[in-house]
ROLOPA-95395 format. One record per residue: x negated, y, z negated of N, C-alpha, C in turn; chain. Coordinates in Angstrom, 3 decimals. Example, Ala and Ser with C-alpha at 12.3 -4.5 7.8 and 13.67 -1.06 7.14 Angstrom:
2
R/-13.190/-5.690/-7.800/-12.300/-4.500/-7.800/-13.200/-3.300/-7.800/A;
R/-12.850/-2.250/-7.080/-13.670/-1.060/-7.140/-12.900/0.030/-7.870/A;
//
This chain:
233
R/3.091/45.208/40.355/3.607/45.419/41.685/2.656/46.287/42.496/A;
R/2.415/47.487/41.736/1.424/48.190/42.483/0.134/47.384/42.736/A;
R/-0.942/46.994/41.684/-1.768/46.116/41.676/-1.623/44.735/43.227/A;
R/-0.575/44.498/43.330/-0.554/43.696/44.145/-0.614/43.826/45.478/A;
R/-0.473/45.017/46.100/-0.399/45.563/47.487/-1.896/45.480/47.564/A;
R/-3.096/45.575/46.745/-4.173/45.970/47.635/-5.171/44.524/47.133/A;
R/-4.240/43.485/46.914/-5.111/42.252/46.635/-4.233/41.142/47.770/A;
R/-5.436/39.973/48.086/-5.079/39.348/49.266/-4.404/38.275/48.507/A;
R/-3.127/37.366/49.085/-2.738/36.610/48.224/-3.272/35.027/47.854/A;
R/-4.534/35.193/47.872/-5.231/33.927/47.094/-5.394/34.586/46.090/A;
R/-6.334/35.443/45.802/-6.209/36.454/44.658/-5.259/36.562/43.768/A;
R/-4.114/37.351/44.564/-2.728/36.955/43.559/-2.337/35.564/43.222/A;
R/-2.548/34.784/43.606/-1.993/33.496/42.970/-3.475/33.316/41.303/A;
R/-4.577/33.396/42.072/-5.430/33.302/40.917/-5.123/33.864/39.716/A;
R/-4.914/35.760/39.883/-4.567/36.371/38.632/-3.131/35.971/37.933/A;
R/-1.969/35.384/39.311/-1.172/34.715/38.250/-1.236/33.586/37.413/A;
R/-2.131/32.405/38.221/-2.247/31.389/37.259/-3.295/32.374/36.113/A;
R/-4.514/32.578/35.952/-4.994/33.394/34.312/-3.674/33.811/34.012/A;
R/-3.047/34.803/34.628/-1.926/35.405/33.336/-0.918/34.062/32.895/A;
R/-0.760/32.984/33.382/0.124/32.435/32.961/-0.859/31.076/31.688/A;
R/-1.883/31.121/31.998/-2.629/30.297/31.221/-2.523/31.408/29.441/A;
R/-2.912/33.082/29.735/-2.654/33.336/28.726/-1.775/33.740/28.163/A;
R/-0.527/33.744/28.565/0.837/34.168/28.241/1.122/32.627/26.904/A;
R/0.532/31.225/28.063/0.760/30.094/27.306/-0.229/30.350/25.746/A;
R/-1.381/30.839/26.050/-2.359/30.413/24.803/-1.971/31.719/23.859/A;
R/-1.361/32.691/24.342/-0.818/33.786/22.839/0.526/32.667/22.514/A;
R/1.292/31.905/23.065/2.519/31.573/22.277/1.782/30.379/21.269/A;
R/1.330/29.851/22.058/0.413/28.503/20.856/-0.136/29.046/19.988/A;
R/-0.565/30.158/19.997/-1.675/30.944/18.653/-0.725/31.458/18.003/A;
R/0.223/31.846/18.346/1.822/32.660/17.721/2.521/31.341/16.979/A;
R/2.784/30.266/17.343/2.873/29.351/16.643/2.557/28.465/15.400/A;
R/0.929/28.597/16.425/-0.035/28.046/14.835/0.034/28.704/13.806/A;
R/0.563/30.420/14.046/0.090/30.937/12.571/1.287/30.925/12.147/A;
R/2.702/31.133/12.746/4.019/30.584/12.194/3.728/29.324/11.060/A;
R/3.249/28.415/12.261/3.661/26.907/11.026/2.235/26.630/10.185/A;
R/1.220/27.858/9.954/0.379/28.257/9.018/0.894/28.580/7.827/A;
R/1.640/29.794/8.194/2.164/30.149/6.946/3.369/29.328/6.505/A;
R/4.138/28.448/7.009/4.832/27.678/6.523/3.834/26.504/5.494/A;
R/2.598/26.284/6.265/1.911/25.183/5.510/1.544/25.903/4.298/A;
R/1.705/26.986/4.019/0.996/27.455/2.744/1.635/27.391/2.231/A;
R/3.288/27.023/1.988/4.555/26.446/0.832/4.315/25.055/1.018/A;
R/4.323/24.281/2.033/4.654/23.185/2.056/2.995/21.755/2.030/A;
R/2.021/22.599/1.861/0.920/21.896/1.594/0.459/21.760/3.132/A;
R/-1.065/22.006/2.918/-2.451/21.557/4.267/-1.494/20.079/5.015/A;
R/-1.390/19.435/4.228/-0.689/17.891/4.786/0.463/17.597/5.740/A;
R/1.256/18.564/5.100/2.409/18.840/6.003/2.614/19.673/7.175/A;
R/1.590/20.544/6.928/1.053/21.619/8.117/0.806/20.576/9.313/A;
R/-0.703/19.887/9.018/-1.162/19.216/10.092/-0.490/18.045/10.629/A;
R/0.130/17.397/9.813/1.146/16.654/10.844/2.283/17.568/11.380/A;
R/2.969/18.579/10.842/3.111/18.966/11.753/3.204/19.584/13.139/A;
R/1.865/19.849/13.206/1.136/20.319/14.513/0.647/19.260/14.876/A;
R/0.564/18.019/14.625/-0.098/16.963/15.405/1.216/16.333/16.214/A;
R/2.666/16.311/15.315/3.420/15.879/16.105/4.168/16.535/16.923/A;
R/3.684/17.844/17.134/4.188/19.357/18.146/3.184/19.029/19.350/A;
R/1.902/18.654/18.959/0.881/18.513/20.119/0.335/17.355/20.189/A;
R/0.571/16.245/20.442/0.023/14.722/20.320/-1.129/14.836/20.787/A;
R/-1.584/15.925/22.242/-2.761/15.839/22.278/-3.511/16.210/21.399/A;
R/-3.298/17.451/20.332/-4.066/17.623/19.819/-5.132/18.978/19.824/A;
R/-5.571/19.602/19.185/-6.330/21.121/19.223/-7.405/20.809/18.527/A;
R/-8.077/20.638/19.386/-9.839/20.262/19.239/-10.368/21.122/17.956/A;
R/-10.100/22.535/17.553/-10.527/22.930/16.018/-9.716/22.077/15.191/A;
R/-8.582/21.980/15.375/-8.296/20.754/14.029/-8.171/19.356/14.343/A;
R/-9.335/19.330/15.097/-9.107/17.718/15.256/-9.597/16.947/13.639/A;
R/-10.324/17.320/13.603/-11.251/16.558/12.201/-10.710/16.304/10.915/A;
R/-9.679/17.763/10.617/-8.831/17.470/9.675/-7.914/16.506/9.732/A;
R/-6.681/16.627/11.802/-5.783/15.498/11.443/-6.189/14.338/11.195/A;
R/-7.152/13.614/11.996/-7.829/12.403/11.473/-8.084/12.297/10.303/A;
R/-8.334/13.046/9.202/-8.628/12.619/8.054/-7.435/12.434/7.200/A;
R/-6.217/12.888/7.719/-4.681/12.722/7.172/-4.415/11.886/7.624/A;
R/-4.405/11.094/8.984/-3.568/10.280/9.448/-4.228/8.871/9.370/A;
R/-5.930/9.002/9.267/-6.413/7.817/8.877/-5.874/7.312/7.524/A;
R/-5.739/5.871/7.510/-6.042/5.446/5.604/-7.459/5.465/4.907/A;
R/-7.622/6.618/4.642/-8.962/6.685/3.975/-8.423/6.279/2.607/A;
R/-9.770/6.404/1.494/-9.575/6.323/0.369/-8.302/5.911/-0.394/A;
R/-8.061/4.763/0.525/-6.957/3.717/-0.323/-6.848/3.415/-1.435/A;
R/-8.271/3.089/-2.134/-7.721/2.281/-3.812/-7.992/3.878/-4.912/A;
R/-7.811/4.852/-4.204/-8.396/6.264/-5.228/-6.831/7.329/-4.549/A;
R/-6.084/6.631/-3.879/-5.151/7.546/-3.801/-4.159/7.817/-4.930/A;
R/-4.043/7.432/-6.001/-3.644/7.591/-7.413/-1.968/7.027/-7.415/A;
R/-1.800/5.616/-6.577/-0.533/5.275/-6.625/-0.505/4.197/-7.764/A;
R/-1.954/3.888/-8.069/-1.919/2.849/-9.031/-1.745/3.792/-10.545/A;
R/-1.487/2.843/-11.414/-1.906/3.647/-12.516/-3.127/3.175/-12.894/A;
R/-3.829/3.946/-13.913/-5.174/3.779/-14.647/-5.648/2.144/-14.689/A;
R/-4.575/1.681/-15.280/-5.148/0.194/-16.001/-5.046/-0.931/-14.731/A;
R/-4.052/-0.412/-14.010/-4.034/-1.517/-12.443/-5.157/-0.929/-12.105/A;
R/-5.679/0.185/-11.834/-6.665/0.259/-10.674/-8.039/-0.621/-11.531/A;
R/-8.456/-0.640/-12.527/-9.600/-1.253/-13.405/-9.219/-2.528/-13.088/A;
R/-8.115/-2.942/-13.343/-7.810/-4.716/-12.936/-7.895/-5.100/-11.781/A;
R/-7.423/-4.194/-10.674/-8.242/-3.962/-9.213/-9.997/-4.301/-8.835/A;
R/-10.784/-3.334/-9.511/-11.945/-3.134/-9.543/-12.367/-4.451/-9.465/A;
R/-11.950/-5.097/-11.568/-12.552/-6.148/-11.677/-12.143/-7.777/-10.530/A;
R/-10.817/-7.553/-10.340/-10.226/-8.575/-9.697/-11.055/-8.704/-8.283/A;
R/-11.558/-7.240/-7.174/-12.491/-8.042/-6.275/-13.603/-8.660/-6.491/A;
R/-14.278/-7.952/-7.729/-15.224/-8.388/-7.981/-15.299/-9.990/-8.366/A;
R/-14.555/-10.145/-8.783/-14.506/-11.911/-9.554/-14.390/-12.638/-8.249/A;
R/-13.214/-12.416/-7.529/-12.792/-12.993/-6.553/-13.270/-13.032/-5.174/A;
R/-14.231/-11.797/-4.662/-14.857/-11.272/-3.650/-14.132/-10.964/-2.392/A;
R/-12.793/-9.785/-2.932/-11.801/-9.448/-1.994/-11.995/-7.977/-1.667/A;
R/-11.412/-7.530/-0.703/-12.034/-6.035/-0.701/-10.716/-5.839/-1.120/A;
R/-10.962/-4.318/-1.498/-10.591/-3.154/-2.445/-9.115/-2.741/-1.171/A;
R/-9.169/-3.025/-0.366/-8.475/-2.620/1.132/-6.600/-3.861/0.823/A;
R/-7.625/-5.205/0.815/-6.908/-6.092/1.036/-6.292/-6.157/-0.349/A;
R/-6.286/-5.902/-1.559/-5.805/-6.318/-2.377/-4.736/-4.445/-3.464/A;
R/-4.810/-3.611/-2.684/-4.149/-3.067/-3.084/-2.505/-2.865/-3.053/A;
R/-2.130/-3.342/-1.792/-0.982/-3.486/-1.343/-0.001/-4.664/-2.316/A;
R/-0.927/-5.346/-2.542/-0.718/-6.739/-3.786/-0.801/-6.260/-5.007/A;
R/-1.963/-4.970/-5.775/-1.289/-4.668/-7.147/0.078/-3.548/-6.772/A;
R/0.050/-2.901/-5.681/0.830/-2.071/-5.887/2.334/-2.386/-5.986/A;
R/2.328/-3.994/-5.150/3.433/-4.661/-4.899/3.824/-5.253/-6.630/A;
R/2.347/-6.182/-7.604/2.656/-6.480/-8.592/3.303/-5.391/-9.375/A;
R/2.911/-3.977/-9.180/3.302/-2.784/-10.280/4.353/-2.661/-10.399/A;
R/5.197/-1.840/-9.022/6.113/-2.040/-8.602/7.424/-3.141/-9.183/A;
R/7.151/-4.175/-8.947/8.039/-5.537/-9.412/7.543/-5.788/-10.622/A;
R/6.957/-5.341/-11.330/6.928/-5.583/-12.850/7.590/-4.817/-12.974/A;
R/7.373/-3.151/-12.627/8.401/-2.351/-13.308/9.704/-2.710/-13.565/A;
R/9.860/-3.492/-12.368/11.579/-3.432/-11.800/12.532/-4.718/-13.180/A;
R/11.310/-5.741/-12.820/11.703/-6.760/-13.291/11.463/-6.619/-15.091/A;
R/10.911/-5.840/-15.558/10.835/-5.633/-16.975/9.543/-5.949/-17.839/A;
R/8.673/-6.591/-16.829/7.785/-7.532/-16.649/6.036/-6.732/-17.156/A;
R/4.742/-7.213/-17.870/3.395/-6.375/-17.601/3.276/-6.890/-16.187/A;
R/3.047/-6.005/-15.521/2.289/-6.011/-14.471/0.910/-7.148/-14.557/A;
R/0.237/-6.535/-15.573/-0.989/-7.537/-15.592/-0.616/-9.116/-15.789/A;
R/0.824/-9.332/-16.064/0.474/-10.879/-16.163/0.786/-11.561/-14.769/A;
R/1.638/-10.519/-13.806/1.901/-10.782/-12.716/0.608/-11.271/-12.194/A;
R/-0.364/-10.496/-12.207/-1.635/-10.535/-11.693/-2.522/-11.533/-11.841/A;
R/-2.136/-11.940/-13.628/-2.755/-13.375/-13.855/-2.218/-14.435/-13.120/A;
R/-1.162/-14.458/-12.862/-0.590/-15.561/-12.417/-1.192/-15.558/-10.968/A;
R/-0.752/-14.415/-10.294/-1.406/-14.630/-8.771/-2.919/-15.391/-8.715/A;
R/-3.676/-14.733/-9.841/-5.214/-15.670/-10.016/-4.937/-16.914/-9.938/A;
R/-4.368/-17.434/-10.664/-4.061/-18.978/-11.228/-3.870/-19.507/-10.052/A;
R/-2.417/-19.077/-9.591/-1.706/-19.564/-8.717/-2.403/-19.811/-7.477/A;
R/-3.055/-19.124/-6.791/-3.803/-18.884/-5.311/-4.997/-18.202/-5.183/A;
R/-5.592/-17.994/-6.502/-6.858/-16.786/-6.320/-6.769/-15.857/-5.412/A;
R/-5.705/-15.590/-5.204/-5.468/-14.076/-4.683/-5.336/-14.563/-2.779/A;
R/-5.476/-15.790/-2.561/-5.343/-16.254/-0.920/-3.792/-16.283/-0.482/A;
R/-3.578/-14.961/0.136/-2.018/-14.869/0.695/-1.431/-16.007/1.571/A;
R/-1.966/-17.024/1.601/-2.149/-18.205/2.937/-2.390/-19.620/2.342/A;
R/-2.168/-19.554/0.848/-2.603/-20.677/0.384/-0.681/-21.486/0.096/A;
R/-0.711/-22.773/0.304/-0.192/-23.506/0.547/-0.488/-25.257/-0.331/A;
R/0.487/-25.571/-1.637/0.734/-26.631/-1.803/0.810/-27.442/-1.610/A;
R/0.835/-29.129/-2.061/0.749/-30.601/-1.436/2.193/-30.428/-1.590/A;
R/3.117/-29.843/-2.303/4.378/-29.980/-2.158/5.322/-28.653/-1.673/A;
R/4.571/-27.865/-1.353/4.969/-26.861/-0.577/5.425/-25.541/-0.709/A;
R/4.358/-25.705/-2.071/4.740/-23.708/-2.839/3.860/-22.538/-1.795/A;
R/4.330/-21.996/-1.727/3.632/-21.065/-0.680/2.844/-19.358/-1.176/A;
R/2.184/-19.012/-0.686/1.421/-18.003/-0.691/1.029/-17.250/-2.240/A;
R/0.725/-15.935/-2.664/0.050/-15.453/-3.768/0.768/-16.147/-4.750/A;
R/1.737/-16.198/-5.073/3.191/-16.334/-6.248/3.305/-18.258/-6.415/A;
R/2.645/-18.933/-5.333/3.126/-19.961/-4.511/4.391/-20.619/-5.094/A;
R/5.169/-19.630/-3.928/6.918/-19.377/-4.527/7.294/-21.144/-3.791/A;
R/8.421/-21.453/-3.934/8.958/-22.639/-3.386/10.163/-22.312/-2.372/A;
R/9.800/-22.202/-1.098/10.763/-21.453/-0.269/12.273/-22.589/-0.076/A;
R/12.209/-24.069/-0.372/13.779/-24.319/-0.600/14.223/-24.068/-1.785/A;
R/14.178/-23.663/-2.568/14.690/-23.006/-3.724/14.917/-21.352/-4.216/A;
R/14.175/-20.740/-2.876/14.253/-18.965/-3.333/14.166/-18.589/-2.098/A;
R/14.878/-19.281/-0.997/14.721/-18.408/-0.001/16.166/-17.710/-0.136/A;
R/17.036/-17.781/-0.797/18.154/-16.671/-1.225/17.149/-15.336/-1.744/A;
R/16.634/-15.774/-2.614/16.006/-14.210/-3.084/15.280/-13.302/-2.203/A;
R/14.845/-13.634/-0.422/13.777/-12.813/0.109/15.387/-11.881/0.965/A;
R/14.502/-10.549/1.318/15.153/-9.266/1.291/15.938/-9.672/2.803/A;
R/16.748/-9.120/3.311/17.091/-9.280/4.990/16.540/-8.786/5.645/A;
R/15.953/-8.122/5.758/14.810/-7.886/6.934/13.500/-8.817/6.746/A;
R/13.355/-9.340/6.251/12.485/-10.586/5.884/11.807/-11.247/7.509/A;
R/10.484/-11.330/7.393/10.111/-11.915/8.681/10.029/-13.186/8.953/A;
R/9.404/-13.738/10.026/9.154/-15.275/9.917/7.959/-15.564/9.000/A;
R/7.982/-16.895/8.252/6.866/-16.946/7.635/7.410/-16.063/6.347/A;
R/8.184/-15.576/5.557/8.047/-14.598/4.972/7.066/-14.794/3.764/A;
R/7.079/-15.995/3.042/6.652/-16.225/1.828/4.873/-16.459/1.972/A;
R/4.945/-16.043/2.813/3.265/-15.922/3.167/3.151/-14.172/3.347/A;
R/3.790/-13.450/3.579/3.626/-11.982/3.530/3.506/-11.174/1.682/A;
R/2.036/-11.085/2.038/1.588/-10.793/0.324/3.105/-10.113/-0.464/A;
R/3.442/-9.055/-0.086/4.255/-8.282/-0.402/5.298/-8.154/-0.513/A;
R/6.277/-9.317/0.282/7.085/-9.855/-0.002/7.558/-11.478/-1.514/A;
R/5.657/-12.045/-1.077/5.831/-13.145/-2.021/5.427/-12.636/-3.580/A;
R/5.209/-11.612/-3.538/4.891/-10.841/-4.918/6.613/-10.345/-5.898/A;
R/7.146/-9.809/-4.908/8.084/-9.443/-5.025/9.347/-10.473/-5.501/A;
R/9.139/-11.433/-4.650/10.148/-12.743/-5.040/9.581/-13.463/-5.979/A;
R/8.207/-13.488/-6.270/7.593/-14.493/-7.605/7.793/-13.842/-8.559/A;
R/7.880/-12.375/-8.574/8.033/-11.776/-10.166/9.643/-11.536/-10.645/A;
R/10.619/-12.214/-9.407/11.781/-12.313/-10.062/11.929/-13.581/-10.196/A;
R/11.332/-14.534/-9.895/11.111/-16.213/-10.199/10.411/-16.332/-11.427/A;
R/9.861/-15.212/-11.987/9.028/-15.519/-13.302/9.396/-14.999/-13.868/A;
R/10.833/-13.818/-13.613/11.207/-13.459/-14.659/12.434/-14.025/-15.119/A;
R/13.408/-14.924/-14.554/14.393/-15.516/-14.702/13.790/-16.902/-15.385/A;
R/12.839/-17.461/-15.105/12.183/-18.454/-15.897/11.640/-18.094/-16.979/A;
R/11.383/-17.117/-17.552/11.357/-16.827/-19.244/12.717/-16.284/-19.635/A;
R/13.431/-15.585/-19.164/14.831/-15.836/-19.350/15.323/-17.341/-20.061/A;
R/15.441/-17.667/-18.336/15.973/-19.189/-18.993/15.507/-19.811/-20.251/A;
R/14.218/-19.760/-20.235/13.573/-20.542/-21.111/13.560/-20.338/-22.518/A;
R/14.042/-18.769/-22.398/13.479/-18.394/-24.407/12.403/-17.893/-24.503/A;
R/11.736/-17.450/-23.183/10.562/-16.957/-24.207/9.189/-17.041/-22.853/A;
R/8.279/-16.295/-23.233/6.788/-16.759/-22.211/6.569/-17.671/-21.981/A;
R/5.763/-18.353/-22.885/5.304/-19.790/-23.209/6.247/-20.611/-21.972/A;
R/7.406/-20.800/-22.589/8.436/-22.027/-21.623/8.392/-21.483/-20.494/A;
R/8.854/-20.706/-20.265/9.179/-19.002/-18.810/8.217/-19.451/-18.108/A;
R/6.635/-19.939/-18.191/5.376/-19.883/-17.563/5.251/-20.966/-17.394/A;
R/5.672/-22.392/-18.722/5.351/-23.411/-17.873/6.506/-24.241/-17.094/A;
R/7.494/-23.438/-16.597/8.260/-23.797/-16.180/8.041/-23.446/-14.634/A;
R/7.597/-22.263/-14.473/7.332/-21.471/-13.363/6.189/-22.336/-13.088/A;
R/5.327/-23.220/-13.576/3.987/-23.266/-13.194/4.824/-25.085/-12.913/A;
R/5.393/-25.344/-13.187/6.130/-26.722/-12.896/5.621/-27.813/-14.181/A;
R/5.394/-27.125/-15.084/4.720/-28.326/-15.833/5.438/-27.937/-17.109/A;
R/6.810/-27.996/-17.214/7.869/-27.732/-18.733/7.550/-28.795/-19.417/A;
R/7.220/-30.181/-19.080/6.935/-31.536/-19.909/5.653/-31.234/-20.892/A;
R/4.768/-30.671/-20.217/3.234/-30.375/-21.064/3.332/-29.658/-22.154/A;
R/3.192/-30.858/-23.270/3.341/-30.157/-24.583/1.895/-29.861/-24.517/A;
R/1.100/-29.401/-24.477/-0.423/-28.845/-24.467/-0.280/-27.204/-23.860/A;
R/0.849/-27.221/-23.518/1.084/-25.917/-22.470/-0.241/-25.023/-21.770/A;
R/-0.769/-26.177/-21.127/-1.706/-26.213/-20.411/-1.757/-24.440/-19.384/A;
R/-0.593/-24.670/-18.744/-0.476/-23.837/-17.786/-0.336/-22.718/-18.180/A;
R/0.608/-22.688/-19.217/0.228/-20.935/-19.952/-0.240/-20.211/-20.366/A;
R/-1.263/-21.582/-20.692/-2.324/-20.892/-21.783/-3.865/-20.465/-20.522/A;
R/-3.710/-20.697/-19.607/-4.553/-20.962/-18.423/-4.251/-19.453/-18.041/A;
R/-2.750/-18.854/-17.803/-2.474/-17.293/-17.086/-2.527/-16.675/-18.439/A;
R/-2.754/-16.942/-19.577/-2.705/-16.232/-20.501/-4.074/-15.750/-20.830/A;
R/-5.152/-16.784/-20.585/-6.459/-16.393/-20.080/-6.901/-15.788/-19.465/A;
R/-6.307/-15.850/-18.226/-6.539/-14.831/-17.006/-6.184/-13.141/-17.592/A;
R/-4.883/-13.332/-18.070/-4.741/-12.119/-18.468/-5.554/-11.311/-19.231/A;
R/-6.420/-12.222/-20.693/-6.997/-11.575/-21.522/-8.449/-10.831/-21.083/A;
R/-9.005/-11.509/-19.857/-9.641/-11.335/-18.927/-9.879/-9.719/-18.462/A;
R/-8.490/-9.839/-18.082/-8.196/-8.594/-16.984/-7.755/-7.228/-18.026/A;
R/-7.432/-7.624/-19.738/-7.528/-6.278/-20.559/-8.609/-6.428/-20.768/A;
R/-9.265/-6.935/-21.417/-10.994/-7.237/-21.473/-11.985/-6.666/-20.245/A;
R/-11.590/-6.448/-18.921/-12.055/-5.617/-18.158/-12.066/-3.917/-17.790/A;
R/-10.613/-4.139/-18.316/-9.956/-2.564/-18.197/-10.293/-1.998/-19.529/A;
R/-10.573/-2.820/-20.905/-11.562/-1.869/-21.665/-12.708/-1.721/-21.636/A;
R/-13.343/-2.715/-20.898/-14.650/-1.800/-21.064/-15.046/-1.123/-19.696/A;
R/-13.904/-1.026/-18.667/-13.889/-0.238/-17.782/-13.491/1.512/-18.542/A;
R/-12.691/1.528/-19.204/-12.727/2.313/-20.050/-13.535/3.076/-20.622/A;
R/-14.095/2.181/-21.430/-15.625/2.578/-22.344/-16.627/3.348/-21.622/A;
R/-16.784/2.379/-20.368/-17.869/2.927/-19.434/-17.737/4.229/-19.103/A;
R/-16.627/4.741/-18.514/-16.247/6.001/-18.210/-16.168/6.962/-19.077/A;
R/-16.171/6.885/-20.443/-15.650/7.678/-22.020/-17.116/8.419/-21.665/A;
//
């Protein structure tokens, strides 16, 4: 008040906008170190999104970190796979020439639905080889569709309700519905062997052509993951 009698009022408006610029930048710094020390219980991760979704614009010293949280970096090393999927990973782009990007969402989906279904994972995986070489888009003369190439008039009861158009072409969905189509077909059947060539449409083939074909694939894909193994020992 005193201060203000002997300043002209452009002046005063100036020193009020500074004081009000730093009144704002002590509460933001009073903040950050609030939900600082909260991040030090709740992990670096949880910190920075939470200050990213307090400030969408954003605070230019931590810009570098949120980007590195909110990007998908280091997808096939984020440790959702286990050991022996991620080696069957490895080898599977390599054979096939898929990136490491595109095909994780597909073991994680096979892992997943093996667990559920009772199922190895890895044979899920053989089969997807067999079935489509891993092409989420591949399509039958009689109309089996995508990785699993499920038969959508016969299992479109099994896809989830939120299900999109097209569903049986969505990797992650047709993973999901083929490994309960392959597991009710060894059910039915008695056993692998029948379970597989039933699923593969060829129950007549006494040569059991078709099973012995994902059963290959499979031996393949432990045969990779040991000496993916080895290598690393």
């Amino acid at each position: 008040m005193f201060a203000s009698q002997f300043l002209s009022p452009a002046v005063q408006r100036v020193v009020a906008a500074v004081s009000h610029v730093v009144r704002k930048f002590l509460m933001l710094a009073g903040l950050v170190f609030v939900l600082g020390l909260a991040g030090s219980f709740q992990g670096q991760a949880g910190f920075l999104l939470g200050l990213q979704a307090m400030f969408p614009a954003g605070v230019s010293a931590s810009e570098p970190a949120v980007s590195a949280v909110t990007q998908p970096v280091a997808l096939v090393d984020d440790g959702r796979l286990v050991p022996s999927m991620q080696k069957a990973l490895d080898y599977v782009a390599r054979r096939y020439r898929v990136s490491h990007e595109a095909l994780l969402p597909i073991f994680l989906a096979a892992q997943g639905s093996a667990r559920e279904q009772g199922l190895d994972p890895l044979l899920v995986v053989a089969v997807i080889g067999v079935e489509s070489g891993f092409n989420p888009f591949s399509q039958s003369v009689v109309g089996a569709q995508g990785l699993m190439q499920v038969m959508p008039r016969f299992h479109s009861d099994k896809l989830p309700q939120d299900a999109g158009e097209l569903p049986f072409f969505d990797p992650v969905t047709n993973v999901q519905v083929g490994t309960r189509v392959l597991r009710e077909s060894i059910a039915r059947n008695g056993g692998l062997i029948p379970g597989l060539q039933q699923f593969g449409g060829a129950i007549e083939d006494p040569a059991q052509r078709y099973a012995n074909k994902v059963l290959a694939e499979r031996r393949r894909l432990e045969a990779a993951i040991r000496q993916g193994t080895q290598q690393r020992a």
